[in-house]
Structures are given as C-alpha cells and as structure tokens.
Backbone bond lengths (Angstrom), bond angles and torsions (degrees), N, CA, C in turn:
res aa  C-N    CA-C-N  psi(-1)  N-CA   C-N-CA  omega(-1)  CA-C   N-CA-C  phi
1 X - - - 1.430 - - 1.537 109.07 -
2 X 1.305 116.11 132.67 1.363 123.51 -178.22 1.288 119.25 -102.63
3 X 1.721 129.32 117.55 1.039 92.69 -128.93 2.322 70.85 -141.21
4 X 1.180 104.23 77.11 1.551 113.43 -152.77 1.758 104.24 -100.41
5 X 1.053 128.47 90.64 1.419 133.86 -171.92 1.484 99.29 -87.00
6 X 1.509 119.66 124.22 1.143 135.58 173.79 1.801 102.12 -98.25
7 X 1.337 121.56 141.85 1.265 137.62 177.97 1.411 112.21 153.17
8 X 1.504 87.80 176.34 1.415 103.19 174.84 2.200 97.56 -105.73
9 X 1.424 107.15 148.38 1.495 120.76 169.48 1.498 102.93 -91.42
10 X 1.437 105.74 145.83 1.851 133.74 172.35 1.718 106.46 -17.76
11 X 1.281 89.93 -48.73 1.930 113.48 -156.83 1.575 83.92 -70.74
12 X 1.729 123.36 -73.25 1.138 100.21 -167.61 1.290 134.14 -38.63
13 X 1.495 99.39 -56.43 1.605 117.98 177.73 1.518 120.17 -41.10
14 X 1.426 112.05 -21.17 1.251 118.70 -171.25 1.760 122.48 -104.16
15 X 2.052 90.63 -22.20 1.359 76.47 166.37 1.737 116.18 -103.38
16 X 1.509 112.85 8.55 1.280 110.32 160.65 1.203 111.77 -76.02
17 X 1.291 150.31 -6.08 1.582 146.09 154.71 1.371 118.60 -65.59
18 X 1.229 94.59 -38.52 1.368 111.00 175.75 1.310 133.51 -53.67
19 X 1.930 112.08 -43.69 1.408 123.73 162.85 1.461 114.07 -99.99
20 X 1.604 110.36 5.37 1.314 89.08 138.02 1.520 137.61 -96.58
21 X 1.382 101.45 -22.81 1.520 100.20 163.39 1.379 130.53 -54.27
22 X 1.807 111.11 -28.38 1.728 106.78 172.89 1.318 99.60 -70.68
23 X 1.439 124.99 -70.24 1.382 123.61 -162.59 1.869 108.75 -44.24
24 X 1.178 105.73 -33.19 1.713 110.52 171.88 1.711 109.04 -53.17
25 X 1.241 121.93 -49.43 1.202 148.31 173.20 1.784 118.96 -44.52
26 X 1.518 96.97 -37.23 1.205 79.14 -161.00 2.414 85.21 -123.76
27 X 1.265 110.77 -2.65 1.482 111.63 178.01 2.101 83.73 -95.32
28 X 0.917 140.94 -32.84 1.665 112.56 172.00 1.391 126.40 -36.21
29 X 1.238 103.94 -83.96 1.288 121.37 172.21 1.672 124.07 -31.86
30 X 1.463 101.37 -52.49 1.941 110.99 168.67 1.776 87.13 -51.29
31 X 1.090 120.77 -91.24 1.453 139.88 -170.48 1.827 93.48 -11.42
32 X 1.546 128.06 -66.63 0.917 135.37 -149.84 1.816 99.03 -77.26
33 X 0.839 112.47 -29.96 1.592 126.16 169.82 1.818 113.96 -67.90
34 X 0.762 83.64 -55.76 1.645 95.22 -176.66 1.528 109.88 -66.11
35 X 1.492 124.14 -40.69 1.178 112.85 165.04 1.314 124.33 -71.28
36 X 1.582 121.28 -39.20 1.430 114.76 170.46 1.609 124.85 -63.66
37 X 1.537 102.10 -18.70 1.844 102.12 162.83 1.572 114.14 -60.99
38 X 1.255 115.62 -31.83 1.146 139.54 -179.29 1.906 112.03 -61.74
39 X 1.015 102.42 -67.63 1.459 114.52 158.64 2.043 124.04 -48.34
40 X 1.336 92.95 -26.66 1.359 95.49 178.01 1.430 115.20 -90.14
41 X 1.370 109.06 -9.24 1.509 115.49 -170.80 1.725 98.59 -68.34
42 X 1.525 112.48 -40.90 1.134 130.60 171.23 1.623 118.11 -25.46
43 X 1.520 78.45 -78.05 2.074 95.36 173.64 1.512 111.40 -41.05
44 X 1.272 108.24 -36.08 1.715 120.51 -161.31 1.489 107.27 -64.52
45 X 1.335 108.72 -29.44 1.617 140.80 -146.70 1.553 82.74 -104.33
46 X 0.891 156.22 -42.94 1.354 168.56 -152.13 1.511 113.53 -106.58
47 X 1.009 107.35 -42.73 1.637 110.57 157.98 1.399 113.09 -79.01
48 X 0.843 128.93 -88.22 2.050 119.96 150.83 1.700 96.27 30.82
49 X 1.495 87.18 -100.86 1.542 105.93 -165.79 1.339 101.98 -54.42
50 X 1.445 145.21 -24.35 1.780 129.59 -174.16 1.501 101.53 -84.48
51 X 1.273 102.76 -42.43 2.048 112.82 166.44 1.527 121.60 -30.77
52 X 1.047 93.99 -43.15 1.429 117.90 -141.38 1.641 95.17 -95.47
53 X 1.604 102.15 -43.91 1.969 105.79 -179.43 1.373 99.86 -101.27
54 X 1.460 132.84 9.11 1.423 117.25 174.78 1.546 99.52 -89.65
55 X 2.093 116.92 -30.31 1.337 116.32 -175.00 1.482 102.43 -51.97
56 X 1.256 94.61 -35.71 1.809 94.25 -157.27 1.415 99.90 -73.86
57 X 1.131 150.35 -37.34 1.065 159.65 156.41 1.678 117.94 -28.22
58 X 1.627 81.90 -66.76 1.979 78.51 171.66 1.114 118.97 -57.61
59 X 1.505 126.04 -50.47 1.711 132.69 151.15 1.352 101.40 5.90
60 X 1.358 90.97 -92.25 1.763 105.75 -172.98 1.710 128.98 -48.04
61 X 1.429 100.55 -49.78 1.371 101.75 -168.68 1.956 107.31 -109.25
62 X 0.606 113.38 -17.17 1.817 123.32 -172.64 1.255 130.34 86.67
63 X 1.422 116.68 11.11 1.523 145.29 177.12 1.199 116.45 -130.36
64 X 1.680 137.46 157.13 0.873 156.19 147.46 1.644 106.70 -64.48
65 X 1.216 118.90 157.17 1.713 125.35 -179.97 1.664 114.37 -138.42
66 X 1.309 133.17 129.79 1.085 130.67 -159.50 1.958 104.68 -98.34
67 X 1.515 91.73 -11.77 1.860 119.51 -173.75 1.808 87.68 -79.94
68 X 1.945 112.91 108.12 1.542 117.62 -176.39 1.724 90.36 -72.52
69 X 0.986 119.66 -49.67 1.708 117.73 -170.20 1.772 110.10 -56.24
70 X 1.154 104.16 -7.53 2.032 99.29 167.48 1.284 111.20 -101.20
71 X 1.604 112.65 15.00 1.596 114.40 170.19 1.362 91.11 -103.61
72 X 1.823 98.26 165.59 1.311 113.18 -167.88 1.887 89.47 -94.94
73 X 1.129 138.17 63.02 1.135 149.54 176.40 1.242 126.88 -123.24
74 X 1.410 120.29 152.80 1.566 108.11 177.86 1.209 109.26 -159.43
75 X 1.537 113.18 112.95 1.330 120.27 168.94 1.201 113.32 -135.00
76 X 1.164 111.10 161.55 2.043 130.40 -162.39 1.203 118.45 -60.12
77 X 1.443 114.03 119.44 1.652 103.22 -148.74 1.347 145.54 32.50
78 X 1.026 95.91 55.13 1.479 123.04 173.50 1.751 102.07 -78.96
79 X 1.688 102.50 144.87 1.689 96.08 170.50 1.533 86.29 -128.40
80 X 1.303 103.45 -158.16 1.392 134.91 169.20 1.565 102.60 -54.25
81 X 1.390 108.86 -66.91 1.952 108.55 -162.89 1.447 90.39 -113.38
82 X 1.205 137.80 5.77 1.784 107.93 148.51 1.288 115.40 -152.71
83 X 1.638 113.18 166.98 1.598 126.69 -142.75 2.329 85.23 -125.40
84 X 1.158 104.20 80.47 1.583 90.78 173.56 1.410 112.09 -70.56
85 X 1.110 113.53 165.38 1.910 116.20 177.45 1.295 85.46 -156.93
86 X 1.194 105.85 -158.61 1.950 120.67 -148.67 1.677 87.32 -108.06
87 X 1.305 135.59 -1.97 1.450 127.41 -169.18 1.521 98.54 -159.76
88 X 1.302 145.79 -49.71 1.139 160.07 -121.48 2.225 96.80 -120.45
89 X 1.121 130.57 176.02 1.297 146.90 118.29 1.444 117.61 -157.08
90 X 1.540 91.88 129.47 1.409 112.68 -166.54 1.473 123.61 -105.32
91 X 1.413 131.42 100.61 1.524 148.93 178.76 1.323 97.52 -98.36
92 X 1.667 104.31 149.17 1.622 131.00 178.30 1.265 130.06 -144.23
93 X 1.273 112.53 120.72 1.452 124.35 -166.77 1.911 114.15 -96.58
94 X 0.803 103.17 90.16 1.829 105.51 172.12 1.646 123.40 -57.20
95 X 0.761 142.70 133.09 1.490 127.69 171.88 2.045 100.00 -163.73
96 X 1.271 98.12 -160.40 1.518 102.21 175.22 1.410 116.86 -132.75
97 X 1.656 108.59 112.54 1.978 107.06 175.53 1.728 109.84 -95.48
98 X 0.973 96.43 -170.24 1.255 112.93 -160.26 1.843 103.53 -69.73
99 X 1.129 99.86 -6.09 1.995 91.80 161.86 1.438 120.42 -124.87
100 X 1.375 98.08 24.42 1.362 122.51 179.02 1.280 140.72 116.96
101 X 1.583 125.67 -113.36 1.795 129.89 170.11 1.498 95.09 -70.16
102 X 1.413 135.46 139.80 1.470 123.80 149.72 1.281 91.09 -147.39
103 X 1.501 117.12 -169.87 1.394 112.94 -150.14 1.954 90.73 175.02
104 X 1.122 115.56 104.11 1.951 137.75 138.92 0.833 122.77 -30.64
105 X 2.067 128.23 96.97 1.108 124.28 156.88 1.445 129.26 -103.18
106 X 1.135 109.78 116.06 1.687 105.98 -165.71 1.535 115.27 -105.55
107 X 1.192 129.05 120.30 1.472 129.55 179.99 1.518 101.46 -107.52
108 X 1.060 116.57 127.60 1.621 144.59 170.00 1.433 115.85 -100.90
109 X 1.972 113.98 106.48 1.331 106.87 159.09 1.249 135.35 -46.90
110 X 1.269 142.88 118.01 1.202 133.97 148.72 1.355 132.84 -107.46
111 X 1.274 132.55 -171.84 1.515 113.93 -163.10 1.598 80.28 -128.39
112 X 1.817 119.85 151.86 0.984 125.86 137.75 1.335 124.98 -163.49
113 X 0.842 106.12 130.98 1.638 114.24 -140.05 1.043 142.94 70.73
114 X 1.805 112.93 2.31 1.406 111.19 -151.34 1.606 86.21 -171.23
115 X 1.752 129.58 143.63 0.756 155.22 158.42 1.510 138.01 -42.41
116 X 1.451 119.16 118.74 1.532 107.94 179.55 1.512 86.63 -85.38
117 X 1.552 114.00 157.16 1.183 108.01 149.67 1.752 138.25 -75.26
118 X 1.020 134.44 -171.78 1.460 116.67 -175.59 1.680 112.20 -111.95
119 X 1.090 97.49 -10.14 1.661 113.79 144.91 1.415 118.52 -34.86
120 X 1.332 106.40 -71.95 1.311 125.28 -170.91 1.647 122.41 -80.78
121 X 1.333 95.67 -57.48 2.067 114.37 -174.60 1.179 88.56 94.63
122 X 1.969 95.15 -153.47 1.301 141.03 169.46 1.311 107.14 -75.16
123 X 1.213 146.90 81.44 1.206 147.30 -162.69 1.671 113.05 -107.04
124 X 1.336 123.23 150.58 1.352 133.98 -159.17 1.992 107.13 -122.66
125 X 1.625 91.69 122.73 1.851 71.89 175.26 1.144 92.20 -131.76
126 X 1.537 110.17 145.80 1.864 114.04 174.60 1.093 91.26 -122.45
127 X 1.954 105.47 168.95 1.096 131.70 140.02 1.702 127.09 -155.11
128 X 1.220 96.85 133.64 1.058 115.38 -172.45 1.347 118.27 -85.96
129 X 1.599 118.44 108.97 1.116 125.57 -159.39 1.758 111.70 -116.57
130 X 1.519 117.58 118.47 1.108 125.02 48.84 1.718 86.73 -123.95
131 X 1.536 121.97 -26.67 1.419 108.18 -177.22 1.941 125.54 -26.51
132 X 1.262 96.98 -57.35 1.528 107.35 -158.80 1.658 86.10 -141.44
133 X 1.737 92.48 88.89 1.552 107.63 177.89 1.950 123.51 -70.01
134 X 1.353 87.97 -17.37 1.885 103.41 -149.60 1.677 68.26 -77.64
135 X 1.592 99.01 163.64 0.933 111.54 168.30 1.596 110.75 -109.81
136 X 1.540 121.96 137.53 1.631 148.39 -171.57 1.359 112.76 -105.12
137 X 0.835 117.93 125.63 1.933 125.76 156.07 1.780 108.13 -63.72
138 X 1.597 92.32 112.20 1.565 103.25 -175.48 1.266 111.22 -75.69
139 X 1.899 102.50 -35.92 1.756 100.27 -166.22 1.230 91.72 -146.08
140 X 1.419 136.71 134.59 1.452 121.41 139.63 1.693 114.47 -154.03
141 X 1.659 78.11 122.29 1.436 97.21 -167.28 1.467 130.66 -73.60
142 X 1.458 97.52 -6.73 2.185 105.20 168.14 1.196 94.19 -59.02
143 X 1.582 151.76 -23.99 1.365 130.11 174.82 1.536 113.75 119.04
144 X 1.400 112.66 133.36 1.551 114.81 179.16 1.495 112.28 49.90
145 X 1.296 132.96 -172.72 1.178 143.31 -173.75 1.815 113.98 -72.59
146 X 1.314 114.03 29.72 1.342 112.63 169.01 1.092 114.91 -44.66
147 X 1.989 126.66 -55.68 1.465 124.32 -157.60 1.065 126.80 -72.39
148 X 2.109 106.12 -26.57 1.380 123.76 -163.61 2.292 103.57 -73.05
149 X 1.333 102.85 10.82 0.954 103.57 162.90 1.466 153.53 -109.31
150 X 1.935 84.73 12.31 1.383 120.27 -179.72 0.899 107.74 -109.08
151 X 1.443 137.27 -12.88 1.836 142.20 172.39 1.164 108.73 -104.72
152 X 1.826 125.27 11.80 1.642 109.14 163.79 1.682 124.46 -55.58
C-alpha cells in the first residue's frame, strides 16, 4: 500500500511566515521613505518656481515680497500668505540679511487624503534665499534626525 501524503508540515508553513514577516519588517519602512522623498520632490518644485518669480521680482522692483499673488505665478488657491499644493503649504517671509533683500520660504507637511508617516510627522522645510539657498528641515516632529534624510 502506497501510502504518499503530499503537503506542506506546521514548521514549514510557519517558517515561511516567518521570512516573510522579517523581509515585511524591514521593505515598510524603505517603502515609507521612498514615498515621502517622493513627496518632497514636490516642495522642491515649489521652491523652484517661488525662486525663480521672487528673482524676477527683485529684477523689477528691488525687494523680495512675501504677498504669492505679486509673483508672476499661479497656483490653485493660492492667496497672498499661502501657496497650498496636494501635500505641501507654502508661506513667505521677506525681510533684509546681512547681504541684503532675502526672503523665508517655508513648506509645511500636511495630510489630505493621505498619510504622514510617524517617522516623519508634520514636518517643516525652509529656505532661506539667497543667504542659505539649500534647503533645511525647520521642524520635524517624528523625532531626531528622521527628516534630514529626505533632503539629501
């Protein structure tokens, strides 16, 4: 009598959960990173374009302006003191540093429709243009240097 049981045993079954649960473990987190780099490209894109119409601006007038509607720009509900986007809102502060007109752009995560991670939070990126062009993580409240790894 032949007596030939095809299957899988407990043990296997259990340690294939098993490496999938590490590899689950450790592809989240990449995943959760990689999309919020993704999201930041956004902001980047957003500074770009305020950079880019504040030059033209100084051109013209001899100041920087913190008022988005006196740029030659246009985005969707846009006011005077903020720049909304689909992830980002962006306010700007004009004033004068020590090499002259400069001017604070700050983009603020927010969530809508869609999740910050807890990695990250509500996180804050400035830049201070033209002194200190690069753009910096102002605030981020997931803790320690999580964000500064989304503006490499």
């Amino acid at each position: 009598m032949n007596n030939n049981r095809k299957g899988f045993t407990l043990i296997e079954l259990l340690v294939v959960v098993l490496i999938i649960g590490i590899l689950a473990s450790i592809a989240i987190p990449q995943y959760f990173k990689v999309v919020e780099k993704a999201r930041v490209s956004e902001a980047m894109s957003i500074i770009s374009s305020v950079k880019s119409a504040q030059e033209r601006f100084l051109a013209r007038g001899g100041s920087y302006t913190s008022d988005f509607t006196r740029l030659d720009i246009s985005y969707a509900n846009m006011t005077a003191t903020a720049l909304p986007s689909k992830f980002y809102t962006a306010s700007a502060s004009a004033g004068t540093c020590a090499s002259g007109p400069c001017y604070v752009i700050t983009l603020t995560r927010h969530t809508n429709s869609s999740t910050v991670a807890a990695r990250y939070g509500t996180y804050s990126l400035n830049a201070n243009v033209p002194d200190k062009p690069q753009v910096t993580v102002a605030s981020c409240p997931g803790g320690g240097t999580n964000c500064d790894e989304l503006v490499d």
